[in-house]
HTML snippet that shows the backbone in 3Dmol.js (N, CA, C, O; Angstrom):
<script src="https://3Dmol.org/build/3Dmol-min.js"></script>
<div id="view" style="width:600px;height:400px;position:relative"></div>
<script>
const pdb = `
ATOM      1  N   UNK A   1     -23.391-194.982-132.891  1.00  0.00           N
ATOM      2  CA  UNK A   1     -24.701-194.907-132.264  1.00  0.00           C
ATOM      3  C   UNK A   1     -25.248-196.300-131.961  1.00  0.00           C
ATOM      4  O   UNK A   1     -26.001-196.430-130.995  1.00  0.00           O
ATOM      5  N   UNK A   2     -24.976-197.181-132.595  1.00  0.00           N
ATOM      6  CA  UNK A   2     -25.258-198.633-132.701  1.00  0.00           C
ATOM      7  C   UNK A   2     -24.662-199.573-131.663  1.00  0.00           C
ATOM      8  O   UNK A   2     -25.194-200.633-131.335  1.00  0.00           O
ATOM      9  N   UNK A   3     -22.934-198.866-130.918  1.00  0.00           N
ATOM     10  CA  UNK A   3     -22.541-199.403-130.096  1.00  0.00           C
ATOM     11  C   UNK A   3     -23.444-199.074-128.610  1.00  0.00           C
ATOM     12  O   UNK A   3     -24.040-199.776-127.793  1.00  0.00           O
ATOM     13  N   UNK A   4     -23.165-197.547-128.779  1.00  0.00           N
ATOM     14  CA  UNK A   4     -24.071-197.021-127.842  1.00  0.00           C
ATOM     15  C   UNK A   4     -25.562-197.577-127.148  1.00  0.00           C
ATOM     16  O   UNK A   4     -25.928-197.828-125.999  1.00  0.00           O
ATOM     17  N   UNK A   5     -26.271-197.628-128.657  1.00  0.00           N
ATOM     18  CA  UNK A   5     -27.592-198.351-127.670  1.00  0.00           C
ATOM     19  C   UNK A   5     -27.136-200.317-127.517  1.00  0.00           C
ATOM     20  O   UNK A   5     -27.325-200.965-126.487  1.00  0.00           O
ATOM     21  N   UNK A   6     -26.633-200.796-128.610  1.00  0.00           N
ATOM     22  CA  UNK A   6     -26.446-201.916-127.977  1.00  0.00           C
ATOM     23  C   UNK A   6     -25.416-202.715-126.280  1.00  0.00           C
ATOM     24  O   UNK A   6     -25.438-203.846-125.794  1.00  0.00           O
ATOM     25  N   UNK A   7     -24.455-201.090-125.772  1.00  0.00           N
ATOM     26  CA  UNK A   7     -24.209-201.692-124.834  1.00  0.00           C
ATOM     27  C   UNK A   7     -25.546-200.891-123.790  1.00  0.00           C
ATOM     28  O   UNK A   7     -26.143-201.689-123.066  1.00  0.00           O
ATOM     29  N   UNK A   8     -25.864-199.848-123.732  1.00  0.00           N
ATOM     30  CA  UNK A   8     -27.058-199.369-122.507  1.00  0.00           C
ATOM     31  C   UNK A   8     -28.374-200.712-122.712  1.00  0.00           C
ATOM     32  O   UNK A   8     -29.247-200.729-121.844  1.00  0.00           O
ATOM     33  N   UNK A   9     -28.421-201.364-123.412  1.00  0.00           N
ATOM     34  CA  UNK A   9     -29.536-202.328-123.428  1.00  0.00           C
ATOM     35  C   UNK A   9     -28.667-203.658-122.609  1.00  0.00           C
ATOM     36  O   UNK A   9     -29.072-204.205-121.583  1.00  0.00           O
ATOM     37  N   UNK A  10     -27.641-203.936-123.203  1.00  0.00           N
ATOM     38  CA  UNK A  10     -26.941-204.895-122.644  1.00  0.00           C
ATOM     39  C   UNK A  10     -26.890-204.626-120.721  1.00  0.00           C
ATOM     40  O   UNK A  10     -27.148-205.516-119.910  1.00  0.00           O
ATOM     41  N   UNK A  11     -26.457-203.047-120.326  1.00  0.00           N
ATOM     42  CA  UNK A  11     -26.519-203.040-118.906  1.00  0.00           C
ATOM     43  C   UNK A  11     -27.827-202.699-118.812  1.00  0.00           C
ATOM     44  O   UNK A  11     -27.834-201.938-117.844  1.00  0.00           O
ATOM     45  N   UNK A  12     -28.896-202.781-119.196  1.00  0.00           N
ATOM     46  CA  UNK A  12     -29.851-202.784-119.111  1.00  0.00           C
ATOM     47  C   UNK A  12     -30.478-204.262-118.418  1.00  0.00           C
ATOM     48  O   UNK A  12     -30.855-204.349-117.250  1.00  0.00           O
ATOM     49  N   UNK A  13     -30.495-205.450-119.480  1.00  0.00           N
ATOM     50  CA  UNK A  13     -30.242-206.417-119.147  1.00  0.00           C
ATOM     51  C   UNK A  13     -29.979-206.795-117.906  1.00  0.00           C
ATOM     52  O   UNK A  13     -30.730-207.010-116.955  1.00  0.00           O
ATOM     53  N   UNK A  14     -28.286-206.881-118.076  1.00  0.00           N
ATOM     54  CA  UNK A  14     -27.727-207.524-116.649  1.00  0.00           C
ATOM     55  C   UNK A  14     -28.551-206.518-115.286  1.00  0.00           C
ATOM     56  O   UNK A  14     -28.629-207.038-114.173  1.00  0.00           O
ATOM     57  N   UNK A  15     -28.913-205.612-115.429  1.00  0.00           N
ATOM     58  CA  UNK A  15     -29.409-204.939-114.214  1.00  0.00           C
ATOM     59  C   UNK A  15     -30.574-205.279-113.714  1.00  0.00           C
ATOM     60  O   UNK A  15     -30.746-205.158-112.501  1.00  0.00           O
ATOM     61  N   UNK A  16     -31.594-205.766-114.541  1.00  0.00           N
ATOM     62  CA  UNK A  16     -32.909-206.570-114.342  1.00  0.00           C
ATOM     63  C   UNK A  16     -32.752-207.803-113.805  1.00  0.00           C
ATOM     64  O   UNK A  16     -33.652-207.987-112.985  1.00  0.00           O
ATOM     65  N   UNK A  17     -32.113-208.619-113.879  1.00  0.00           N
ATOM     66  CA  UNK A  17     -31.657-209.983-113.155  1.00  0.00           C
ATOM     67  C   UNK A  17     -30.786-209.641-111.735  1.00  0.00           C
ATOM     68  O   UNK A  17     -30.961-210.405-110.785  1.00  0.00           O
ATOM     69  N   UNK A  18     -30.049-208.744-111.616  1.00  0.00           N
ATOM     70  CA  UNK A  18     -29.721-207.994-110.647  1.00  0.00           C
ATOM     71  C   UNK A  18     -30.999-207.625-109.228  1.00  0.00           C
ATOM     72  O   UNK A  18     -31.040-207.878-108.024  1.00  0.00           O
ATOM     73  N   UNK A  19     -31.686-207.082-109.981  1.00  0.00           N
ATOM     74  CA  UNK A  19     -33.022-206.496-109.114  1.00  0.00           C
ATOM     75  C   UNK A  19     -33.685-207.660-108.661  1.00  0.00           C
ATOM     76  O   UNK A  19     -34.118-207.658-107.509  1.00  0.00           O
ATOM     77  N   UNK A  20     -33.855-208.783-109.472  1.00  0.00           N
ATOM     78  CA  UNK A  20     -34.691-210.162-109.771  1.00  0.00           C
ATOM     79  C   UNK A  20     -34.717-210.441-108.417  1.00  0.00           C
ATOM     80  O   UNK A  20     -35.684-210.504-107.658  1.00  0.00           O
ATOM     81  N   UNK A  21     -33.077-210.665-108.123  1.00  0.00           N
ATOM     82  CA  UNK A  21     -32.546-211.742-106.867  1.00  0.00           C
ATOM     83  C   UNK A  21     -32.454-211.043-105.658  1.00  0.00           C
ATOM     84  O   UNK A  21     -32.215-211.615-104.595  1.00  0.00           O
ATOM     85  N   UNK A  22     -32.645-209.734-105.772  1.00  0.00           N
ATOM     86  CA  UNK A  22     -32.271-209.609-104.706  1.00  0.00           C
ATOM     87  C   UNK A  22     -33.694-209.313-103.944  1.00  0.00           C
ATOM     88  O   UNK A  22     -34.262-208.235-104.123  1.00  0.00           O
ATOM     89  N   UNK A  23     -34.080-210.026-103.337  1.00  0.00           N
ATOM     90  CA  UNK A  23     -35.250-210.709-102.422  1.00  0.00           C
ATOM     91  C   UNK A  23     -35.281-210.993-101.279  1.00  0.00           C
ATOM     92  O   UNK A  23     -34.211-211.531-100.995  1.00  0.00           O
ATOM     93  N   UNK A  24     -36.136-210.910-100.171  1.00  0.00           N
ATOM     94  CA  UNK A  24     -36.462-211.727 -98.773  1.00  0.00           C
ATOM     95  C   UNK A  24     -36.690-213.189 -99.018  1.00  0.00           C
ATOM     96  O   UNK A  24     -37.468-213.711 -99.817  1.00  0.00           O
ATOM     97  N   UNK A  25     -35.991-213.656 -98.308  1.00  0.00           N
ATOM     98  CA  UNK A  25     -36.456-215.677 -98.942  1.00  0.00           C
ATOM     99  C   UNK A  25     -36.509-215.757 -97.272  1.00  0.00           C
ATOM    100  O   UNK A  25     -35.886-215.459 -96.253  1.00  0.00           O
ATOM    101  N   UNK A  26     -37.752-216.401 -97.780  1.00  0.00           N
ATOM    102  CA  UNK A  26     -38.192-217.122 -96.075  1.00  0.00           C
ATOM    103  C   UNK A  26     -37.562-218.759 -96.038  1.00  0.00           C
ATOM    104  O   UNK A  26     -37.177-219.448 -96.983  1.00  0.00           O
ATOM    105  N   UNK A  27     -37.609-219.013 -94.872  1.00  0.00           N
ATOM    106  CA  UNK A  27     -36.921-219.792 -94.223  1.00  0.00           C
ATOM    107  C   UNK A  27     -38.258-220.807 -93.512  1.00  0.00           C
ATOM    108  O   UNK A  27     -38.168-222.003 -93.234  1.00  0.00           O
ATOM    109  N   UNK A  28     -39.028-220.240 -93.398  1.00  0.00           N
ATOM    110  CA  UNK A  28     -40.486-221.281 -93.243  1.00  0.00           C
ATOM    111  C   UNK A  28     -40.886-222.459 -94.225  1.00  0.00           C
ATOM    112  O   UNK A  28     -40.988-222.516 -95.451  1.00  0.00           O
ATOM    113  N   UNK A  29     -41.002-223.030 -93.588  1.00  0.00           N
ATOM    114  CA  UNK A  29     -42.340-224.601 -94.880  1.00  0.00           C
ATOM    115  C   UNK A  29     -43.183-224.900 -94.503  1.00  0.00           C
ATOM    116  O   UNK A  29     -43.463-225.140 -93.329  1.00  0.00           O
ATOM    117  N   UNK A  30     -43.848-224.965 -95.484  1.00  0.00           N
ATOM    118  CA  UNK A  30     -45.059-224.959 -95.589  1.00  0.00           C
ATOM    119  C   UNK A  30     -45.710-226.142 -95.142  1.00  0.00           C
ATOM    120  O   UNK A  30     -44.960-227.029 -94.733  1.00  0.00           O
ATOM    121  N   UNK A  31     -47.037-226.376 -95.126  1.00  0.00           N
ATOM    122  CA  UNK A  31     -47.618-227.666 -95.165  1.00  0.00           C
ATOM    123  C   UNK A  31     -47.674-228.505 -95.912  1.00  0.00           C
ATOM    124  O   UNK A  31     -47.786-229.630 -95.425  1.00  0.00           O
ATOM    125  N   UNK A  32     -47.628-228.395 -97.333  1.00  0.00           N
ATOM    126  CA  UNK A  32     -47.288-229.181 -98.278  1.00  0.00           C
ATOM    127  C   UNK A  32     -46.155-229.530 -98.158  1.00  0.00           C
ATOM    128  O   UNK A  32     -45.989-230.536 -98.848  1.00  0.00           O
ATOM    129  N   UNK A  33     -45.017-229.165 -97.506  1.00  0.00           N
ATOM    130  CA  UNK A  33     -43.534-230.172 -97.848  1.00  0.00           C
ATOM    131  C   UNK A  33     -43.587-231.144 -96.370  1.00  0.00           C
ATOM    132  O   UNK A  33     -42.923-232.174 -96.259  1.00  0.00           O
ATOM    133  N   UNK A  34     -44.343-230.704 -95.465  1.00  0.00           N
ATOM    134  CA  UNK A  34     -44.768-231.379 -94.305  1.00  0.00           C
ATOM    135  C   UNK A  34     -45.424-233.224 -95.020  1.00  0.00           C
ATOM    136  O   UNK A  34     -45.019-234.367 -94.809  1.00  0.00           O
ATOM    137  N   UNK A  35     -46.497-232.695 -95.830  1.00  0.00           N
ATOM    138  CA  UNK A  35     -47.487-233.834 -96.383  1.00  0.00           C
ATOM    139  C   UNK A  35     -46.559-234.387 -97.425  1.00  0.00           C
ATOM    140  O   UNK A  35     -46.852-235.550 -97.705  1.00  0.00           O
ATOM    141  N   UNK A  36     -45.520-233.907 -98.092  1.00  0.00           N
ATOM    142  CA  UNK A  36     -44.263-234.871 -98.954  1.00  0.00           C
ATOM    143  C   UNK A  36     -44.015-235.277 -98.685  1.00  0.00           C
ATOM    144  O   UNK A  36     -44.067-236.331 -99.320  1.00  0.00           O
ATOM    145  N   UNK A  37     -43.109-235.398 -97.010  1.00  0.00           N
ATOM    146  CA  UNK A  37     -42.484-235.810 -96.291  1.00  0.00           C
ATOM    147  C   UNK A  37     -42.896-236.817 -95.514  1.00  0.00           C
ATOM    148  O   UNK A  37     -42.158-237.764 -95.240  1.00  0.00           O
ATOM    149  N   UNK A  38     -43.942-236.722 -95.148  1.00  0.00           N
ATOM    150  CA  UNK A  38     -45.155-237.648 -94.730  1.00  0.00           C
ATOM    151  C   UNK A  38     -45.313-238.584 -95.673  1.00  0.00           C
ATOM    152  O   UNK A  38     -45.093-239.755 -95.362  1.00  0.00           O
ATOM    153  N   UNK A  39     -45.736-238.243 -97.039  1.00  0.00           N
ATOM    154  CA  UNK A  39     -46.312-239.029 -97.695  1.00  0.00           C
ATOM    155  C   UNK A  39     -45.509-240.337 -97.645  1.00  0.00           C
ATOM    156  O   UNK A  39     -45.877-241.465 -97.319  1.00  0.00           O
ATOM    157  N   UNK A  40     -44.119-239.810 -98.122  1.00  0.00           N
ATOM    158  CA  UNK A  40     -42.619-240.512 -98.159  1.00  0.00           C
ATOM    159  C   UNK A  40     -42.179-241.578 -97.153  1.00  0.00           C
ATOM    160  O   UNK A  40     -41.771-242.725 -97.334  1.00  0.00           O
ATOM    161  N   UNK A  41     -42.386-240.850 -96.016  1.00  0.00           N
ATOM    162  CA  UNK A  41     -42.329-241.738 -94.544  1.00  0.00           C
ATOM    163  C   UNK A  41     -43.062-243.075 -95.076  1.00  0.00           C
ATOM    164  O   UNK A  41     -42.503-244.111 -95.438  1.00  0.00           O
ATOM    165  N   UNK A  42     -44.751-242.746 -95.029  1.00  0.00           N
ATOM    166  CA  UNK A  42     -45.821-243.749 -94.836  1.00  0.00           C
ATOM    167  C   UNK A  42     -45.078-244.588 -95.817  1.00  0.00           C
ATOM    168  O   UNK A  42     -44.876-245.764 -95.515  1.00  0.00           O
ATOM    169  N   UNK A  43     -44.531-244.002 -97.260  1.00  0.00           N
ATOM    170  CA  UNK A  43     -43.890-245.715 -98.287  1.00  0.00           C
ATOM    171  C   UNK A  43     -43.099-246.486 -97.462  1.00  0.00           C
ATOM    172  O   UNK A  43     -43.353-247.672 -97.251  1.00  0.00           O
ATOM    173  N   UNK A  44     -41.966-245.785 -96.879  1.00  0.00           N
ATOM    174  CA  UNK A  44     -40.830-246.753 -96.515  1.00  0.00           C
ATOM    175  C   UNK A  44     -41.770-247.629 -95.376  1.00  0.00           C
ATOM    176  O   UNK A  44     -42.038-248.807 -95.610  1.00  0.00           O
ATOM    177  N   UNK A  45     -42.172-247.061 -94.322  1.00  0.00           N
ATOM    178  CA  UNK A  45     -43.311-248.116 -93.353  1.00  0.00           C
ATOM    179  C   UNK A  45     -43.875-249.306 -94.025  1.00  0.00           C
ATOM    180  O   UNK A  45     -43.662-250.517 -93.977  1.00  0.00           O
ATOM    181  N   UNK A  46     -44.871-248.322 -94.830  1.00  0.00           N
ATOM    182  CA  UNK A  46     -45.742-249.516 -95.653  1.00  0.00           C
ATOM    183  C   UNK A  46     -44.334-250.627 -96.368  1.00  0.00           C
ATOM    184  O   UNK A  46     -44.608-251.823 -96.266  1.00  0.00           O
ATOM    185  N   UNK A  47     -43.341-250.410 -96.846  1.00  0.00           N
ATOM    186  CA  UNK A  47     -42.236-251.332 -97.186  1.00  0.00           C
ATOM    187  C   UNK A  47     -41.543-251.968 -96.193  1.00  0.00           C
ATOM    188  O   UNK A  47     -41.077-253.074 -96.467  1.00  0.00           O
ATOM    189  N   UNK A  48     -41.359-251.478 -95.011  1.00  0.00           N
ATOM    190  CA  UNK A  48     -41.001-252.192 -93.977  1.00  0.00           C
ATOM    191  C   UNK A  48     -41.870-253.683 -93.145  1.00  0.00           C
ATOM    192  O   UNK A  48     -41.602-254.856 -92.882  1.00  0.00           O
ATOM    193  N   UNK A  49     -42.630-253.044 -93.036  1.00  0.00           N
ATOM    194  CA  UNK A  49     -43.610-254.368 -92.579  1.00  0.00           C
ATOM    195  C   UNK A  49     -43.485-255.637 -93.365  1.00  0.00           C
ATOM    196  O   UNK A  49     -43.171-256.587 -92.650  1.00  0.00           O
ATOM    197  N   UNK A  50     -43.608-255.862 -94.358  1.00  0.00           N
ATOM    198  CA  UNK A  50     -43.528-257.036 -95.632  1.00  0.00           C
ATOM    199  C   UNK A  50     -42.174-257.722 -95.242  1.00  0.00           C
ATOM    200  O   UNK A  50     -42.016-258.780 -94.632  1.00  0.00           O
ATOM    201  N   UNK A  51     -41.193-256.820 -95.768  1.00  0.00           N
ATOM    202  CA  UNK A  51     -39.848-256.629 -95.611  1.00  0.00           C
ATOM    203  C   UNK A  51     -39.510-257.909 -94.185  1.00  0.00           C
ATOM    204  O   UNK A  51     -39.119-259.068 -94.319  1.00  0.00           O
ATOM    205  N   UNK A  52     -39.908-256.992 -92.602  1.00  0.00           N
ATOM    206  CA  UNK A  52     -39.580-257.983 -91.585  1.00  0.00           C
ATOM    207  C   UNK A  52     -40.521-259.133 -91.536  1.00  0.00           C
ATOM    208  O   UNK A  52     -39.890-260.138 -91.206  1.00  0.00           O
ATOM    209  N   UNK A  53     -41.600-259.348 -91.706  1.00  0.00           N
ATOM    210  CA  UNK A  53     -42.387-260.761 -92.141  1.00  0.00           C
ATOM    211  C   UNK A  53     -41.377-261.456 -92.925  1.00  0.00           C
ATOM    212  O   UNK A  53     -40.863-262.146 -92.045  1.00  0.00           O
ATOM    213  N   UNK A  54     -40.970-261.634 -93.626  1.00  0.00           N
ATOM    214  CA  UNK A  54     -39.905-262.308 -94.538  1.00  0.00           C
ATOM    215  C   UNK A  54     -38.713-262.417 -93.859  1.00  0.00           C
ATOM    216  O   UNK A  54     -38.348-263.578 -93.676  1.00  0.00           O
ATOM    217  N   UNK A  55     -37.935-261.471 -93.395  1.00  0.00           N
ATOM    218  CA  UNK A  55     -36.677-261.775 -92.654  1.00  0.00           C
ATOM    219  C   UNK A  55     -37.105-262.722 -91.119  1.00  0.00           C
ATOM    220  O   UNK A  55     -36.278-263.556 -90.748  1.00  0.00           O
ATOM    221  N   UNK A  56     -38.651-262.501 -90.139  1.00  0.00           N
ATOM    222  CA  UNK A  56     -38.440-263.525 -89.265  1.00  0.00           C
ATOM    223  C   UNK A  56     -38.885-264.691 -89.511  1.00  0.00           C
ATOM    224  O   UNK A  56     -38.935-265.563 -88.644  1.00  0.00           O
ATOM    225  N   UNK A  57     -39.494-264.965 -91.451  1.00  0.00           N
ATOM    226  CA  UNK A  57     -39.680-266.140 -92.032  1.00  0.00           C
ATOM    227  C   UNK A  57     -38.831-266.987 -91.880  1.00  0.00           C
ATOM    228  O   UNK A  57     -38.855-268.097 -91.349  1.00  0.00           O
ATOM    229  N   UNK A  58     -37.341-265.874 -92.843  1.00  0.00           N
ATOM    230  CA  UNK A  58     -36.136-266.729 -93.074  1.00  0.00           C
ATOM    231  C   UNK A  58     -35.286-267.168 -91.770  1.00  0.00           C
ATOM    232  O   UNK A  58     -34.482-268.092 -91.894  1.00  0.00           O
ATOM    233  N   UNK A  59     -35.438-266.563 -90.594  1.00  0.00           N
ATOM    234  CA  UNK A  59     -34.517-266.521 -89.508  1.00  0.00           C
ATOM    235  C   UNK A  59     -35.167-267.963 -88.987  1.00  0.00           C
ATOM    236  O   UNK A  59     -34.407-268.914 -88.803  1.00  0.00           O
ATOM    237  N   UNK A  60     -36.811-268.114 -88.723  1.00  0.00           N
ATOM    238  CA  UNK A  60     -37.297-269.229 -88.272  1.00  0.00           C
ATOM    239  C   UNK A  60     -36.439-270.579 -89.140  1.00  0.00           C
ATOM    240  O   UNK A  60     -35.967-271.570 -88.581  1.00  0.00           O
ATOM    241  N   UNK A  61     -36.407-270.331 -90.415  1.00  0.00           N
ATOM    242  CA  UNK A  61     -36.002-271.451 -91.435  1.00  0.00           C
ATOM    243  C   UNK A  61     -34.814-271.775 -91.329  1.00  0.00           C
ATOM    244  O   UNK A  61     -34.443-272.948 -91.340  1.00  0.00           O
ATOM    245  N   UNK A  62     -34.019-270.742 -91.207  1.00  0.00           N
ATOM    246  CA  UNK A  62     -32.166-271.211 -90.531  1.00  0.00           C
ATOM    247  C   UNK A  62     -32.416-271.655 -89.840  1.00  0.00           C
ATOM    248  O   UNK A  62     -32.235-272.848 -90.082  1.00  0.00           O
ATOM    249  N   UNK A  63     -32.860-271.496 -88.773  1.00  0.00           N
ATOM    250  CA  UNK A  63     -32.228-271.750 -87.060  1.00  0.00           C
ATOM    251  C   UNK A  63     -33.170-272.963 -86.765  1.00  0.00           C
ATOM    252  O   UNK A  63     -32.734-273.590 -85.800  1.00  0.00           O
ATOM    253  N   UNK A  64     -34.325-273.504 -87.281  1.00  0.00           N
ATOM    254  CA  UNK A  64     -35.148-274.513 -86.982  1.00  0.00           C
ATOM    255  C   UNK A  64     -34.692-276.219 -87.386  1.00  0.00           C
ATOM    256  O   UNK A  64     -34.345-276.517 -88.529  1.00  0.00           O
ATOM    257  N   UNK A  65     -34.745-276.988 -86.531  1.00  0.00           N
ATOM    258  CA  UNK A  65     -34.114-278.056 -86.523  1.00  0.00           C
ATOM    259  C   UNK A  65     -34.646-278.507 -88.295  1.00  0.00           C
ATOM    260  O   UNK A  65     -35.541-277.929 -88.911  1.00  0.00           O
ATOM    261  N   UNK A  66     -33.857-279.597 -88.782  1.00  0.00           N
ATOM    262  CA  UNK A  66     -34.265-279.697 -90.630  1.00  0.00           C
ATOM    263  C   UNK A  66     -35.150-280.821 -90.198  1.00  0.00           C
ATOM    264  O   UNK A  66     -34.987-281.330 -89.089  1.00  0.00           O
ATOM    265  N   UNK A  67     -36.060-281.225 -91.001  1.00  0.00           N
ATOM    266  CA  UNK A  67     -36.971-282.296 -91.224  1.00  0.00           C
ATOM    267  C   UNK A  67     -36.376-283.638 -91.814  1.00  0.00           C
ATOM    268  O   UNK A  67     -35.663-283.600 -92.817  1.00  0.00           O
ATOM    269  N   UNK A  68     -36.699-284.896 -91.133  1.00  0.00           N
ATOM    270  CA  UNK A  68     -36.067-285.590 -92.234  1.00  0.00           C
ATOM    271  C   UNK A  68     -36.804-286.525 -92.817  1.00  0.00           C
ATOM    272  O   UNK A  68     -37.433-287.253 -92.049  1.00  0.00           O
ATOM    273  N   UNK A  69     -36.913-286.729 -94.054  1.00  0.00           N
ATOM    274  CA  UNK A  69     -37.886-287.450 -94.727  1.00  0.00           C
ATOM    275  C   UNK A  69     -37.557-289.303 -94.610  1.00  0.00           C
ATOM    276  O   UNK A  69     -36.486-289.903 -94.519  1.00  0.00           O
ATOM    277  N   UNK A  70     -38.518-289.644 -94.645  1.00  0.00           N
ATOM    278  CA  UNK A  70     -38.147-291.591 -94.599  1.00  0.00           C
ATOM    279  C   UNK A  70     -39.172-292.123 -95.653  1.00  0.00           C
ATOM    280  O   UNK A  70     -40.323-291.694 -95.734  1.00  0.00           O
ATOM    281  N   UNK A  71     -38.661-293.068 -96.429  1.00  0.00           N
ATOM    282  CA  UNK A  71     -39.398-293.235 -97.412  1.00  0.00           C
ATOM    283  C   UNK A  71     -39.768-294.821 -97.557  1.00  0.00           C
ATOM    284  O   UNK A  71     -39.245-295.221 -98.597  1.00  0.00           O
ATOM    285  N   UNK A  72     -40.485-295.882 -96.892  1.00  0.00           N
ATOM    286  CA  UNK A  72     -40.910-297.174 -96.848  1.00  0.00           C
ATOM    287  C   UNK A  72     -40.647-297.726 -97.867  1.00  0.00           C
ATOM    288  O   UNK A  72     -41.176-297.193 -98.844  1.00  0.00           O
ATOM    289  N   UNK A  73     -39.879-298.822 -98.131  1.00  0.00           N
ATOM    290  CA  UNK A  73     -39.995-299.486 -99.407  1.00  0.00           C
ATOM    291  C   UNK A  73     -41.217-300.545 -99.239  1.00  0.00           C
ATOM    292  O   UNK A  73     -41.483-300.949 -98.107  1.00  0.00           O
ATOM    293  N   UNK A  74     -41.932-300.977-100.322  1.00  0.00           N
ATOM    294  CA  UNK A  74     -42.517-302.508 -99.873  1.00  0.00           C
ATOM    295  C   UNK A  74     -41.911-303.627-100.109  1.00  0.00           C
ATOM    296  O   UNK A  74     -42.415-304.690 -99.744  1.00  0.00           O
TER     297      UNK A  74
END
`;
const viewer = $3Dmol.createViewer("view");
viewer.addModel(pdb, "pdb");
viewer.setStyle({}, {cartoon: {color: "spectrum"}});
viewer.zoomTo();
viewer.render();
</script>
């Protein structure tokens, strides 16, 4: 009797997780993963700008003729 109810509970079980999944799943998004995505964008931008200020720093600093210092004795 003990096997009995412990396997009808057992397919009991597995049959509830069964029912669980089987669902309509939409394929739409929402506005909130819109505004994640967004949010996300605006970092890398906001990191970009800084970013090329510095690289046409360094590009001016290669490519610009060097300075040369002279130092007077008395």
């Amino acid at each position: 009797m003990k096997t009995l109810r412990m396997i009808v509970t057992m397919m009991a079980g597995s049959a509830s997780a069964a029912f669980a999944a089987s669902g309509v799943q939409s394929q739409e998004t929402g506005i909130l993963v819109y505004f994640f995505i967004g949010f996300f964008a605006l970092i890398i931008v906001s990191q970009l700008v800084p970013a090329l200020i510095l690289f046409i720093g360094m590009v001016k600093g290669v490519f610009s003729p060097s300075e040369k210092i002279t130092v007077k004795k008395d």
